[in-house]
C-alpha positions as CSV (number, residue, x, y, z in Angstrom):
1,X,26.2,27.4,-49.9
2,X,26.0,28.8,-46.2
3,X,22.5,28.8,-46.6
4,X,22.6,25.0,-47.5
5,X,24.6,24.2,-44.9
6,X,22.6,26.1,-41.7
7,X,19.5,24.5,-43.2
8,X,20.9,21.2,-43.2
9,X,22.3,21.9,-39.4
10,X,18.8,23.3,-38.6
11,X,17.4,20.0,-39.7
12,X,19.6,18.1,-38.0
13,X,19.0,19.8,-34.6
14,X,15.4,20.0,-35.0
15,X,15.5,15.9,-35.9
16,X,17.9,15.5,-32.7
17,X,15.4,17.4,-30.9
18,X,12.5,15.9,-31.5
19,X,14.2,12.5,-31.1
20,X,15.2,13.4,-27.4
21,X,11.6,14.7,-26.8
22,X,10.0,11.0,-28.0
23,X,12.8,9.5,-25.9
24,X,11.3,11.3,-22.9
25,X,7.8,11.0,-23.3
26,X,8.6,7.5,-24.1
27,X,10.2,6.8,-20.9
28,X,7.8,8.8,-18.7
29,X,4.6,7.1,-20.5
30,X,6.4,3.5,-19.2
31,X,7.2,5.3,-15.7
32,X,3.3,5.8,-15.6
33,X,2.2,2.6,-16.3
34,X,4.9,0.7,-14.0
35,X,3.5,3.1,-11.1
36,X,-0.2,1.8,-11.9
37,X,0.8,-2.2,-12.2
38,X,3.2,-4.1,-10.8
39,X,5.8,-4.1,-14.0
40,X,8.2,-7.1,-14.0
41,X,6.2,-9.0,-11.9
42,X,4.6,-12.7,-12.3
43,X,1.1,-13.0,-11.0
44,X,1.4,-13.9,-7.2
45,X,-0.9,-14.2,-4.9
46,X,-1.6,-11.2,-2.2
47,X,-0.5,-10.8,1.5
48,X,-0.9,-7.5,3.5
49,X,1.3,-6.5,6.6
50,X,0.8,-4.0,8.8
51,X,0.0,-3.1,12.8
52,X,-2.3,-2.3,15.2
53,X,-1.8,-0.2,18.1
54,X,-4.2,1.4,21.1
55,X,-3.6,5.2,21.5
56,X,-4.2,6.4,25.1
57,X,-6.7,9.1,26.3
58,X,-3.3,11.5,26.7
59,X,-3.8,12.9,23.0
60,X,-7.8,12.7,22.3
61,X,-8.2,14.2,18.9
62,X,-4.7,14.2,17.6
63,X,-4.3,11.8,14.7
64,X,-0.8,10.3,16.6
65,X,0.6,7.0,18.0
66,X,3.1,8.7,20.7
67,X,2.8,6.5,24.0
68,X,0.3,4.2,21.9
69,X,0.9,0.5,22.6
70,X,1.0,-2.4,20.2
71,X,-2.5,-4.5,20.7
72,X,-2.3,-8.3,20.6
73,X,-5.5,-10.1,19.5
74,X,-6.8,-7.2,17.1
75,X,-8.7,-8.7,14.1
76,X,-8.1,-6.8,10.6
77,X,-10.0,-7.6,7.2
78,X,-8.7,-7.6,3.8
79,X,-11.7,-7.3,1.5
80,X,-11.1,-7.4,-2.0
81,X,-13.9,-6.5,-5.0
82,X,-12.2,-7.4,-8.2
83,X,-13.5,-10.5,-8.5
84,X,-17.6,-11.8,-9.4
85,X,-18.3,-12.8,-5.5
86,X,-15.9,-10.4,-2.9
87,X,-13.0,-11.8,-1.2
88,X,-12.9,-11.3,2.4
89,X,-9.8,-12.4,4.7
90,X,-9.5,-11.7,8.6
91,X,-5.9,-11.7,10.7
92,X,-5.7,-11.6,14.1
93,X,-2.2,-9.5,15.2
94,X,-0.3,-10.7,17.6
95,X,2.2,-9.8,20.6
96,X,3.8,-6.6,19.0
97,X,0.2,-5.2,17.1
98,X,1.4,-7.1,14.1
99,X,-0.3,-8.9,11.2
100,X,-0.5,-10.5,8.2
101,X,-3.3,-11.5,5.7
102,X,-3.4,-13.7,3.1
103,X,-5.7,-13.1,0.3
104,X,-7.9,-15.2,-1.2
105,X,-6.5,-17.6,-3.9
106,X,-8.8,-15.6,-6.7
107,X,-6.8,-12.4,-5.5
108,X,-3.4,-11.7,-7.4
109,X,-1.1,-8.7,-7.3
110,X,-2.8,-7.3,-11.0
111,X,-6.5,-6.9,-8.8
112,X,-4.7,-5.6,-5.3
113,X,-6.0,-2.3,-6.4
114,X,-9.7,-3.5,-5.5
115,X,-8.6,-4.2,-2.3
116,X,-8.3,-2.5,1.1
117,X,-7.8,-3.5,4.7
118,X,-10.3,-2.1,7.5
119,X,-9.9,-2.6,11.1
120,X,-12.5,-5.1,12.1
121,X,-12.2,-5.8,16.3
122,X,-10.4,-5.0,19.6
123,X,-9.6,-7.5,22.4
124,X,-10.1,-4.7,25.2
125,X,-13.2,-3.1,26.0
126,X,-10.9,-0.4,27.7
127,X,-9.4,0.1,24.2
128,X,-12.2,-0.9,21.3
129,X,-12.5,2.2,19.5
130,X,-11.6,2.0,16.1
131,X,-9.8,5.1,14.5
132,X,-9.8,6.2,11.3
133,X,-5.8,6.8,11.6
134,X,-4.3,5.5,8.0
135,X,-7.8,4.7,6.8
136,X,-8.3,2.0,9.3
137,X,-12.6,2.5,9.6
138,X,-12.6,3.5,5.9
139,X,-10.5,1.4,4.4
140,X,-6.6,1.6,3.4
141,X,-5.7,0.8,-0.2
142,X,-2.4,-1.1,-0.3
143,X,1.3,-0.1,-0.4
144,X,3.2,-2.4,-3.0
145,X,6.4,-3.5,-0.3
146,X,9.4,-3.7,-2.6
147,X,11.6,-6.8,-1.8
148,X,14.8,-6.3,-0.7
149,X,17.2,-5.3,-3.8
150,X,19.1,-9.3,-2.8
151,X,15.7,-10.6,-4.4
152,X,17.0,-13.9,-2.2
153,X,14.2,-14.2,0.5
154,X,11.7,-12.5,-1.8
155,X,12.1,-15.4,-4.5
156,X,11.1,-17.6,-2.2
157,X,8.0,-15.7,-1.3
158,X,4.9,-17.3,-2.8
159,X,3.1,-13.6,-2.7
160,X,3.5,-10.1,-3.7
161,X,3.6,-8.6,-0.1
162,X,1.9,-5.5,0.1
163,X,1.9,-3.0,3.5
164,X,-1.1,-0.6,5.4
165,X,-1.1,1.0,8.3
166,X,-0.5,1.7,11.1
167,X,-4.1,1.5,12.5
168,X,-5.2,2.3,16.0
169,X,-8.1,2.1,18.3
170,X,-8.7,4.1,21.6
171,X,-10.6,3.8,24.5
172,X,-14.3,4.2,23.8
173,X,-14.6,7.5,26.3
174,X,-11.9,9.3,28.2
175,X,-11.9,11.0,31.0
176,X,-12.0,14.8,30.7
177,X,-9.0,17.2,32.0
């Protein structure tokens, strides 16, 4: 009878057990498909945020934006490959380094993984260096931006907003200490 018992309550645990274990593997296989796509979410169009600085010749080398200034009238492009024909967008930034770029209408939030942002021109020739800071020469992939948690702005939206950056360019030579 004992032996009836324990191999029922082994049966039991090992049925628990393996229960919990699908439970988990269920909820981690959905974690790793809501990281890849944008779970939730209707098919918007794309915009991408971000800004542009110029570093000064004080750090030559360093990857950093310490004393770096935001740069007005820097053009930025959004090029996107998921599509037949490439989508290409340019943004100008403006007072405060910043800008934003709407995609083409072909580009939705499912294909923003296609897409990447490059630094495209300086208004300064004392400052027209592009930097590959954040990918800015190669190319940054986007940053899904999470609306805020009200979702009462973000409604009202008519794109999934996505973030890069910062970027910078520097002056073209500096002068040697």
């Amino acid at each position: 009878m004992k032996k009836e018992i324990m191999g029922g309550l082994v049966s039991n645990a090992l049925l628990l057990l393996s229960l919990n274990v699908m439970l988990v593997l269920t909820t981690f296989a959905e974690n790793v498909v809501a990281s890849r796509e944008p779970s939730g979410m209707k098919r918007t169009l794309v915009a991408v945020q971000g800004v542009v600085y110029c570093k000064p010749c004080k750090y030559p080398g360093f990857e950093t934006l310490l004393e770096a200034s935001p740069l007005q009238g820097a053009v930025v492009r959004l090029q996107c490959n998921n599509t037949k024909y490439p989508q290409s967008q340019e943004a100008k930034t403006d007072k405060n380094g910043y800008f934003l770029v709407q995609g083409a209408k072909m580009v939705t939030n499912y294909g923003a993984h296609k897409c990447k942002v490059f630094l495209v021109s300086s208004p300064l020739d004392s400052c027209s260096k592009a930097t590959d800071l954040h990918l800015g020469m190669s190319g940054a992939t986007l940053n899904y931006q999470k609306p805020p948690s009200d979702h009462s702005s973000a409604q009202r939206l008519p794109f999934s907003l996505f973030t890069v950056g910062p970027f910078a360019f520097a002056p073209a030579s500096c002068p040697q200490h």
